[in-house]
N, C-alpha and C positions, 0 to 999 in steps of 0.2 A: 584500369578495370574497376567498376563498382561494387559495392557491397556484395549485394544480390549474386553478382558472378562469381566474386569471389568465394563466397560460400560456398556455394553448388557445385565450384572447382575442388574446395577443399573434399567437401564431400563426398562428392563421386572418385576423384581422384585414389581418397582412403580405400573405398568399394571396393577398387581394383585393387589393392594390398590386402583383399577379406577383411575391414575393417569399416563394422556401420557407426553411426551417431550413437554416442554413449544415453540420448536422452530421447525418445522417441519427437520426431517433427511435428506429426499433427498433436493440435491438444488432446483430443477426448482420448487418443490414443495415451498421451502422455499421464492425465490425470487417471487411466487403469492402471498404469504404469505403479505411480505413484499407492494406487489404494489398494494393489497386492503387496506392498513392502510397510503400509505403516499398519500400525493398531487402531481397531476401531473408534476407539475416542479421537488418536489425533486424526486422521480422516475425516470424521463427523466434521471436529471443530473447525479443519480446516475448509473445507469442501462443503460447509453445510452454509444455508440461508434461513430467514424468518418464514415462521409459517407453513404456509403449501407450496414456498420456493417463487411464487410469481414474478415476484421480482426478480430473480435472479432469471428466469424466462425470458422475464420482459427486458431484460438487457442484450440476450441474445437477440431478441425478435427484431428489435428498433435493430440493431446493425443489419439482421437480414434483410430489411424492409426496404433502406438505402441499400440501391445499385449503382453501381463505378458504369461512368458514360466512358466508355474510351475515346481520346482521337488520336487519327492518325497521321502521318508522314511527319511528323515534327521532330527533329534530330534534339533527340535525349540520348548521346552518347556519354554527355559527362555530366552527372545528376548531385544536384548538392541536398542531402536530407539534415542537412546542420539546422539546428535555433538557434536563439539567442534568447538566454532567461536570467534574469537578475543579474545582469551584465558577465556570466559564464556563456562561452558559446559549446554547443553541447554537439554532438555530432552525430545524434538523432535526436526527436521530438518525444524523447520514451524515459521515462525514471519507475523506480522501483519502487512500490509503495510499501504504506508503512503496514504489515501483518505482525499481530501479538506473537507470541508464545510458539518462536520459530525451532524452538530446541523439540518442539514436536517432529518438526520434520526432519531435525536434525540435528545433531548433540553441537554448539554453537555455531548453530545455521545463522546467527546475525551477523556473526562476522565471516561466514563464510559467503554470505548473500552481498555484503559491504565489500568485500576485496573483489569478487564477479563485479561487480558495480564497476566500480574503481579503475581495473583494466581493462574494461572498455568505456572509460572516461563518462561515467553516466551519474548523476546523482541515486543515492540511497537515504531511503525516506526512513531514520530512526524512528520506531513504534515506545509510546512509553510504557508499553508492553512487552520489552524484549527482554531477553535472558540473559541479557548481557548490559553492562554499566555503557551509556553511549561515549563516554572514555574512552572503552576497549575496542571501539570499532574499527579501529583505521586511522587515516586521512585523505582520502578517495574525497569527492563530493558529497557531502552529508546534508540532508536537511533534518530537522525532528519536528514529529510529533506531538501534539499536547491536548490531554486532558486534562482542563480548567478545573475538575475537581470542588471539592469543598474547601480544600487549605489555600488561603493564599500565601504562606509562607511557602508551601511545596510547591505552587506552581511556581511561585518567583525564584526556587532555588534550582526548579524542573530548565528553566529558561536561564538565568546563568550560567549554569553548567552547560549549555549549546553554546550560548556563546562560548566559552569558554574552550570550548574543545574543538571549537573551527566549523561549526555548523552554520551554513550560510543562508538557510531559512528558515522560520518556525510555520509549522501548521496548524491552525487550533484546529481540530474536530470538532463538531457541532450538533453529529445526528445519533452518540450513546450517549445522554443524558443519562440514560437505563438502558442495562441490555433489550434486546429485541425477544421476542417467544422464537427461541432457536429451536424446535423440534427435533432436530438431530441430537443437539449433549440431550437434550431434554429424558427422551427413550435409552439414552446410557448412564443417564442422573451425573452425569462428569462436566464439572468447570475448570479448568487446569488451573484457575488463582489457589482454588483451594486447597490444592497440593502443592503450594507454593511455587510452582510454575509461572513465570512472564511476568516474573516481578523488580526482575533487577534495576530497575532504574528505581526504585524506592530502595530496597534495600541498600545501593549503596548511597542514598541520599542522605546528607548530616542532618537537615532540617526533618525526613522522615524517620531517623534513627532517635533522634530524640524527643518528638511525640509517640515514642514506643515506650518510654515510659511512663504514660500518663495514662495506657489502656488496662483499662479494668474487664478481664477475660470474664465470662460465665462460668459457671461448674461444667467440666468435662465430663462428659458419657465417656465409654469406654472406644476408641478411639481403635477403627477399622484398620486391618494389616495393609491397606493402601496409605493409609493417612499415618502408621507409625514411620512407615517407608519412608514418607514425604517430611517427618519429621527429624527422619534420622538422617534424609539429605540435605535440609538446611541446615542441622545444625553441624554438618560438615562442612559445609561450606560456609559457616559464619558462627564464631564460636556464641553460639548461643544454648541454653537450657531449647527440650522440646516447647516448652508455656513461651520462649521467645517466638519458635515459630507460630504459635498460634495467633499468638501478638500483632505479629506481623501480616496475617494473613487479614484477622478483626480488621485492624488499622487501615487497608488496603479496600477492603469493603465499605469502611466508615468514610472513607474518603475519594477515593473512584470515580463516582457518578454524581451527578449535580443535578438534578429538575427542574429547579428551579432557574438554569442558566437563560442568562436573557444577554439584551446588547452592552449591557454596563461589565460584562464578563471579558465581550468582546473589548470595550475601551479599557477594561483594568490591562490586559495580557499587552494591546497597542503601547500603552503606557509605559512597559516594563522594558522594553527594548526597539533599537531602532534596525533590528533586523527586519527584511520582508518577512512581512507577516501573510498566510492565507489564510483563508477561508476554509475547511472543508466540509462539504456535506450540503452545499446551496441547490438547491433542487428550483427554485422561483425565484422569477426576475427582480421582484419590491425586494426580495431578502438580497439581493443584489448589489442594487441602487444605494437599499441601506449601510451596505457595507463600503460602498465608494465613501458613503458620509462617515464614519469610524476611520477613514485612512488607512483600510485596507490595500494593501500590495497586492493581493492574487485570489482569485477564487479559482478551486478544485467543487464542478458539479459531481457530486456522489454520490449512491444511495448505497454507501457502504457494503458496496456489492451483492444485494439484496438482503445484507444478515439484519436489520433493523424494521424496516416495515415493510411486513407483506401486501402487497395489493400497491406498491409506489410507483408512482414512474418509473418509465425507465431514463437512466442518465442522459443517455444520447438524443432521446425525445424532449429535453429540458435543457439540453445544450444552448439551440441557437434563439431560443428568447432569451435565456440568461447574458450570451456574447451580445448580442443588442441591446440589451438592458447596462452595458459597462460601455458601449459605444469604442471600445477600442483605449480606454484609457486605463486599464489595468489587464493584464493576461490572465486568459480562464484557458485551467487545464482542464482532463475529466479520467473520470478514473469508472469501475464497474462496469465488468462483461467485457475489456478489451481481450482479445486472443489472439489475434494474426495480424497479417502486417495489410491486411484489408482493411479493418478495422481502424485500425493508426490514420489510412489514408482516409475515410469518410469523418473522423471524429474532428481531422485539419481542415477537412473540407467545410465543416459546419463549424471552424473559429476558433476548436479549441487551440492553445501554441503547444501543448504537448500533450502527452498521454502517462495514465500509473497506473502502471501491469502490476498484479496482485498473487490471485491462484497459481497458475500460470509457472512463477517462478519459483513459487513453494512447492512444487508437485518435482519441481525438476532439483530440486533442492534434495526433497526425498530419495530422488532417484541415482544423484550422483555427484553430490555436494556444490562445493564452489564450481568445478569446471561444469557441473548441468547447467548453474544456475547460468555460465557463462557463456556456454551451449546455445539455449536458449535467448541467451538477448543477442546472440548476434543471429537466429532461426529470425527475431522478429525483425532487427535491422534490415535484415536481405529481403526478404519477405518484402516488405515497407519499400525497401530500394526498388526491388521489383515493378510491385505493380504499381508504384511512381511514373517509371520508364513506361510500363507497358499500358497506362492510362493517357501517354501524352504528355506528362510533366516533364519537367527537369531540374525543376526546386520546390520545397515547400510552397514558397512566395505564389505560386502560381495556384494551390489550392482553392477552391469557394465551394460555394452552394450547386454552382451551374454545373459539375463535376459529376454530382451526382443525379440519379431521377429513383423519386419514392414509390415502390412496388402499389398496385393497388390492392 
């Protein structure tokens, strides 16, 4: 039995014991799910995108636009959805991407999001935004995330510490230089760094702990009953005076975002380790090419799930020049707007080797912790397995372009 049946056995079989899925199936159902049970702020931050959302549109659109060509009589009885990524063979084309400030959706949703991962053998993409030290994640399949920052000390201590803890990829992100004009925190004035929220990978960093002593705070105003809260739970969790967490929060903003990042950012981070390294956030094929010449291992096409610029491509419409522009010598995954196991199969069809679900499993996260989050990746496996079978496949391998035909 495949995936896909297997599921749908479990499922229905529960039904008949009065027992439904703890996380609702379809997304948009899932994501109401999710935005009756959190607070307005984490809802925004999670759920929200740049501007008037276009992008995040236009990521739906492009998957709508690509339509699955079925064929038929082709014996897909025993159907393989395995890859093979940086010599792990993974037993679907689906990893879990890196989202900030997961204790939003859920009081140590990183590590509950990392064990879901994990038993069902799938990589979990470390955010250097999480709430949690990537230490404390597990040992599941890890990759991390990285923002290049201003410090080169922090980012080289941010990248020893992966190594170090059995992270078998790094990602540089590429497209928050500067946040995006998020309209959603925007109309509730909420950033969750500033409450010291999605900062644990600095806090417990030695190399960030001790340019804490060198920050020279402003005169404090008198300091909002959210913000003393916020004070009075870091210094719980880290024996600090409140002016520590302030410090810490300064420190965190003085160092974050970089503008000025260019490709020699790129060759410092290559430099620093010989893990694969990717790419993410390539939206154009020359930024592509360029990155084959830096000895990059992987590009992820992204537009940060529309949260960065409004009015951008969409990912999936930037996909297959970017995989021709790499000619098959490094793997492009893609990440923004994936939701169902449709989606998985047009994103392979146009080249990428895998896909990184986002929303998706934050929502499900909200809804029912580790096993939602666990819920759902196996909703997108079957899903995937599915309409695999029911397109005429019966491997990845067999995926292209010809698979699909573009709506007019």
């Amino acid at each position: 039995m495949n995936a896909g049946r297997e599921r749908q056995a479990e499922v229905f079989l529960a039904g008949v014991r009065g027992r439904r899925p703890r996380v609702p199936v379809d997304p948009v159902a899932l994501e109401g799910r999710a935005r009756g049970l959190l607070s307005a702020q984490a809802f925004a931050y999670l759920a929200g995108g740049a501007g008037a959302e276009s992008t995040m549109r236009a990521n739906r659109e492009a998957f709508e636009r690509r339509r699955i060509v079925p064929r038929m009589l082709r014996d897909v009885s025993a159907r393989d959805t395995s890859v093979e990524l940086f010599g792990r063979r993974l037993p679907a084309p689906l990893l879990l991407a890196p989202i900030g400030v997961l204790e939003l959706a859920r009081r140590d949703g990183d590590l509950l999001a990392a064990r879901a991962a994990a038993r069902e053998g799938l990589p979990f993409v470390i955010s250097s935004q999480a709430s949690l030290p990537m230490e404390a994640l597990g040992d599941g399949p890890r990759w991390f995330q990285l923002y290049r920052g201003t410090s080169d000390e922090l980012a080289e201590s941010f990248v020893r510490r992966a190594e170090a803890c059995g992270c078998e990829a790094l990602v540089l992100t590429l497209d928050t230089t500067q946040l995006g004009w998020r309209t959603r925190d925007l109309d509730l004035a909420y950033l969750p760094f500033l409450y010291g929220k999605g900062l644990a990978q600095y806090t417990s960093d030695p190399v960030f702990q001790r340019l804490l002593d060198d920050v020279v705070l402003p005169p404090a105003g008198p300091p909002t009953p959210a913000a003393l809260r916020t004070f009075v739970q870091v210094t719980r969790a880290y024996p600090w005076r409140p002016a520590r967490a302030r410090a810490v929060v300064k420190l965190f903003l003085d160092t974050f975002s970089k503008p000025s990042l260019d490709w020699d950012d790129v060759a410092f981070v290559r430099g620093l380790t010989t893990l694969p390294l990717l790419l993410k956030g390539v939206l154009h094929p020359d930024d592509a090419r360029r990155a084959l010449d830096h000895g990059v291992d992987g590009i992820v096409v992204s537009n940060h799930g529309g949260r960065q610029v409004d009015g951008a491509i969409a990912a999936l419409d930037a996909l297959q020049p970017v995989v021709e522009a790499v000619g098959g010598r490094i793997p492009v995954l893609l990440d923004s707007g994936v939701r169902g196991g449709a989606d998985v199969f047009k994103a392979l069809a146009l080249g990428a080797r895998a896909v990184l679900v986002g929303r998706t499993y934050a929502f499900a996260l909200a809804v029912a912790g580790e096993e939602g989050v666990r819920e759902t990746i196996r909703n997108l496996v079957a899903d995937f397995d599915l309409t695999l079978g029911l397109a005429g496949c019966a491997s990845v391998a067999e995926l292209g372009p010809e698979r699909l035909s573009e709506a007019g």
